[in-house]
C-alpha positions as CSV (number, residue, x, y, z in Angstrom):
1,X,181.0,215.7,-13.3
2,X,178.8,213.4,-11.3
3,X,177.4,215.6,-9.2
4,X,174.0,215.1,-10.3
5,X,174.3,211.8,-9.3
6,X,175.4,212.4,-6.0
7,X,172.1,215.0,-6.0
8,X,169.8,212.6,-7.8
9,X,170.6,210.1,-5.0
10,X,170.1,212.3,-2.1
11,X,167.0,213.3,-3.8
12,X,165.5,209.8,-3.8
13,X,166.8,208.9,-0.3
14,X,165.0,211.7,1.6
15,X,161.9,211.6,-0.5
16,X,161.5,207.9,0.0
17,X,162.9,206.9,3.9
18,X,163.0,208.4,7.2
19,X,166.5,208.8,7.9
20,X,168.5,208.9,10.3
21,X,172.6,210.1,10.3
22,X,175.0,207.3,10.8
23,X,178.3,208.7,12.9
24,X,181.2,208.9,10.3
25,X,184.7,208.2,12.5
26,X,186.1,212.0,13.1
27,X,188.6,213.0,10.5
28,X,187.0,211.0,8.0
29,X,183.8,213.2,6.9
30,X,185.8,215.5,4.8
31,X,189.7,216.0,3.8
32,X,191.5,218.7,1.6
33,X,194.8,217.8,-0.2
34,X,197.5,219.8,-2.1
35,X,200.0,217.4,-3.4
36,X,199.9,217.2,-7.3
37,X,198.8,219.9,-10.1
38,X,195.4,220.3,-8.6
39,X,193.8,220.1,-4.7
40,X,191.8,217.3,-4.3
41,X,188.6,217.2,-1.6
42,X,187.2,214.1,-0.4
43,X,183.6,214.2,1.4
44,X,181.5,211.7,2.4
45,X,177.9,211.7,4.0
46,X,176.3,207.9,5.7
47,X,172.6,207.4,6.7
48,X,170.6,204.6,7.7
49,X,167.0,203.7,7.8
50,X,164.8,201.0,9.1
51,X,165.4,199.4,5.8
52,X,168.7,200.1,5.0
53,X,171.4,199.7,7.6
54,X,174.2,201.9,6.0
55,X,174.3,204.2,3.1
56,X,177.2,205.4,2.4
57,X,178.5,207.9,-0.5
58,X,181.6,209.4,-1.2
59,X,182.6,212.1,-3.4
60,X,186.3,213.1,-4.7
61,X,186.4,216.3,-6.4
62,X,189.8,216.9,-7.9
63,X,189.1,219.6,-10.6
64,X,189.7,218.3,-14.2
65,X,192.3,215.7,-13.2
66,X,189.5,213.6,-11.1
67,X,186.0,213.0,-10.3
68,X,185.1,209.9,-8.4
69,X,181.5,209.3,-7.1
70,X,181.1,206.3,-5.0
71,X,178.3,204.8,-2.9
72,X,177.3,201.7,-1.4
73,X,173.9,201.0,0.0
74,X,173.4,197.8,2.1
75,X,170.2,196.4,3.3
76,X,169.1,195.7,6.5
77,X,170.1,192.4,7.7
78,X,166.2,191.2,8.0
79,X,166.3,191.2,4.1
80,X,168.7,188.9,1.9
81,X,168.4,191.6,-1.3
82,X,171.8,192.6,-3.2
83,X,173.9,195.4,-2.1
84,X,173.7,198.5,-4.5
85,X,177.4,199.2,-6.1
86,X,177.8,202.8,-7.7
87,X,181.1,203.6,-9.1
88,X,181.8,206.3,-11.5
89,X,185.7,207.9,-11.7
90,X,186.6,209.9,-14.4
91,X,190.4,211.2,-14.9
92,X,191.3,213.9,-17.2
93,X,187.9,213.5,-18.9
94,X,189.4,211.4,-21.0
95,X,189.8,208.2,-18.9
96,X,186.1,207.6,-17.8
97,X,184.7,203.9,-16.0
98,X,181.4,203.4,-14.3
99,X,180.6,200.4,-12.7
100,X,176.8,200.0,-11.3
101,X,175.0,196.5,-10.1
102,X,173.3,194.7,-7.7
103,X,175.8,193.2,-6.0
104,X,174.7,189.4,-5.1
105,X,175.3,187.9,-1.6
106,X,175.0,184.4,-3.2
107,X,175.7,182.5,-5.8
108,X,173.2,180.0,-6.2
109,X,170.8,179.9,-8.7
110,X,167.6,180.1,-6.6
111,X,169.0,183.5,-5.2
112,X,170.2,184.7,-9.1
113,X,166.8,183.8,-10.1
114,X,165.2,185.8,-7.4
115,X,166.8,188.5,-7.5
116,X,169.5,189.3,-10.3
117,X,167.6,188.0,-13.4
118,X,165.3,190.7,-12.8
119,X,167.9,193.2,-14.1
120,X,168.5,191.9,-17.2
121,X,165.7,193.7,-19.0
122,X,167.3,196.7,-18.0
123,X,170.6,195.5,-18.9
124,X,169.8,195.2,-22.4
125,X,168.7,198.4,-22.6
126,X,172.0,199.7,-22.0
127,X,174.8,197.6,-24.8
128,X,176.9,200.6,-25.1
129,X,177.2,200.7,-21.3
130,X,177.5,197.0,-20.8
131,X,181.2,196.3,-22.5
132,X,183.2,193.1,-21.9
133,X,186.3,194.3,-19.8
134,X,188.4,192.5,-17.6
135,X,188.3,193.1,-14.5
136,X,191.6,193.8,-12.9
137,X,191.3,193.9,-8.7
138,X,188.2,191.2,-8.7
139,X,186.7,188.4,-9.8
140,X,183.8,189.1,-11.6
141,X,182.2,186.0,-10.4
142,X,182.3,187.2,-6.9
143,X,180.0,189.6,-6.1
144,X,178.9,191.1,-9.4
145,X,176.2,190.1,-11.4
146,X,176.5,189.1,-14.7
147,X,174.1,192.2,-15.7
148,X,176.3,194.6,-14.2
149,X,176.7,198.3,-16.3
150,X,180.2,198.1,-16.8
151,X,182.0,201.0,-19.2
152,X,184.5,203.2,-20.5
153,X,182.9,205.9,-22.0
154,X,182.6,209.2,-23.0
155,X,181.3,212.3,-21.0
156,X,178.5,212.8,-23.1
157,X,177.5,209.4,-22.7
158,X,177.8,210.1,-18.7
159,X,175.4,212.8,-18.7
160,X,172.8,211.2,-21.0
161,X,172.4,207.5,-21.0
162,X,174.5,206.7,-17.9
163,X,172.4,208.8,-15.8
164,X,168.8,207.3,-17.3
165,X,170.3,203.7,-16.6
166,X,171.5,205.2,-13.3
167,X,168.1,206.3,-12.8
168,X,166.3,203.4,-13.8
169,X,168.4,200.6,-11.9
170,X,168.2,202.9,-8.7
171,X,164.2,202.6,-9.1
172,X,163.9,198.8,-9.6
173,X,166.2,198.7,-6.2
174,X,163.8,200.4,-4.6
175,X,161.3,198.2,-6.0
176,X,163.1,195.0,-5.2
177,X,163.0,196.5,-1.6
178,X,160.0,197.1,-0.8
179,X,158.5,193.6,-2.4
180,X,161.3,191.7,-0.4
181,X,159.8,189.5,2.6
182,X,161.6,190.3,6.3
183,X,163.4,186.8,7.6
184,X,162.5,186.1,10.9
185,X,164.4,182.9,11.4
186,X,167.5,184.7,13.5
187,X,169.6,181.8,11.5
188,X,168.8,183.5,8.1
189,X,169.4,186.7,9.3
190,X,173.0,185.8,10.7
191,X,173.7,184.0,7.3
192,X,172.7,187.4,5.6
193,X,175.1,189.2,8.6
194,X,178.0,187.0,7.7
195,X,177.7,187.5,4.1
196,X,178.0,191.3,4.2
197,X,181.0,191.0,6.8
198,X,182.4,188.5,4.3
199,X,181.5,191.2,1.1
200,X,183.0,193.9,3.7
201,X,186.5,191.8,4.0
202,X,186.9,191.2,0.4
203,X,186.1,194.8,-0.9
204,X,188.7,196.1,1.7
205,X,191.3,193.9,0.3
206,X,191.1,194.3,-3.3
207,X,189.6,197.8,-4.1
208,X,192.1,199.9,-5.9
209,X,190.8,203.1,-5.0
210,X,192.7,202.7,-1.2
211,X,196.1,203.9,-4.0
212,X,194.3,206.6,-5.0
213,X,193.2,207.9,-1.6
214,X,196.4,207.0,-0.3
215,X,198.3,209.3,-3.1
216,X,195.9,212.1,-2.4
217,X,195.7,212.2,1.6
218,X,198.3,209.4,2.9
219,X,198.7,206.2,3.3
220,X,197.6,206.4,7.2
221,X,194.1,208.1,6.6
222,X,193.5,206.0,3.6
223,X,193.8,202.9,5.9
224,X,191.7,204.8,8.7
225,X,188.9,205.2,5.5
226,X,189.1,202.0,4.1
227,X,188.5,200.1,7.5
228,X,186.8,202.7,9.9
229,X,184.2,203.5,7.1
230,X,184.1,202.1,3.9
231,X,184.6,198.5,4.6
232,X,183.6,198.9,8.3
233,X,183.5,194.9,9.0
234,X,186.4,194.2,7.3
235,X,189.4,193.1,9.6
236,X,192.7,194.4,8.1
237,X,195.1,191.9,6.9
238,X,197.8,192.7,9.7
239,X,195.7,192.4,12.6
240,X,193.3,189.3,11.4
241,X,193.9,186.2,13.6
């Protein structure tokens, strides 16, 4: 179902940076598993360019009961931009949420300003995609911004407005990119280090999807994925100091 996401992604990536493979922890690239009424495959590909320290996709194809596409691209620690936040699951076809944003380090209104009102024009384009749900596993103040595409929707709407907005925010990233200004101050760029770590530690905690790996290939491996690769700089609960 969102394959041409996945494709449209890749597309952009290669066309635009030179990159480079980022080593995924062995046993995590790929898994196949039979429990419930249909086999479910998890694969994941991670890159990284001068620009962009870690881009990392994943992809659960489950047949008709699941399709998950989700990818997080973070910048290189010389620049203080948003992370890019793509989440689209769909179960049965008839259960269908996307989530896509610029996820803010900061909540200050000098950095909003900078860089998150930008995305309202954009935001408006989009009501139908922009609905006022609760979120359930996260503060929406923390970071999201407030002109985030968040949905339930229909698979029509998927493959037609979804994927224009999709296309449309994943250009004006790429825009904000290349127009941002490199810190140099090694303070600035630790501050912008320690606020990934921190986004790292309190994705790992809260994302519900570590249940739904977890159900699929087991507790263990979902732990291994969440920390080893997902949320890399994330310390799990049980061994933080």
């Amino acid at each position: 179902m969102y394959k041409p996401f996945l494709d449209y992604l890749e597309q952009e990536l290669f066309a635009r940076f030179d990159l480079q493979r980022r080593p995924i922890p062995k046993g995590l690239e790929s898994r196949v598993s039979e429990r419930g009424k249909n086999p479910a495959t998890v694969s994941s590909w991670c890159y990284q360019c001068s620009q962009l320290r870690k881009i990392r996709y994943t992809y659960i194809d489950a047949g008709e009961s699941a399709q998950i596409f989700n990818g997080v691209i973070y910048p290189s620690h010389k620049y203080e931009i948003p992370i890019m936040g793509i989440d689209f699951l769909s179960f049965g076809k008839v259960k269908n949420l996307i989530v896509l944003d610029f996820q803010p380090l900061f909540r200050d209104e000098v950095y909003q300003q900078k860089y998150i009102k930008q995305l309202k024009v954009l935001h408006d384009k989009y009501p139908d995609l922009t609905q006022n749900l609760g979120m359930k596993f996260y503060d929406s103040n923390q970071y999201f911004s407030k002109y985030l595409l968040f949905a339930k929707t229909e698979p029509q709407i998927i493959a037609t407005r979804l994927f224009t907005a999709y296309k449309e925010y994943l250009s004006l990233y790429w825009k904000m990119l290349e127009q941002a200004q490199q810190l140099a101050d090694p303070k600035d760029i630790q501050r912008i280090v320690q606020a990934q770590k921190d986004y790292d530690q309190y994705s790992a905690e809260r994302d519900p999807a570590s249940g739904l790996f977890s159900s699929y290939f087991g507790h263990d491996w979902s732990e291994r994925f969440l920390y080893e690769f997902l949320f890399e700089d994330a310390v799990p609960l049980s061994t933080a100091s």
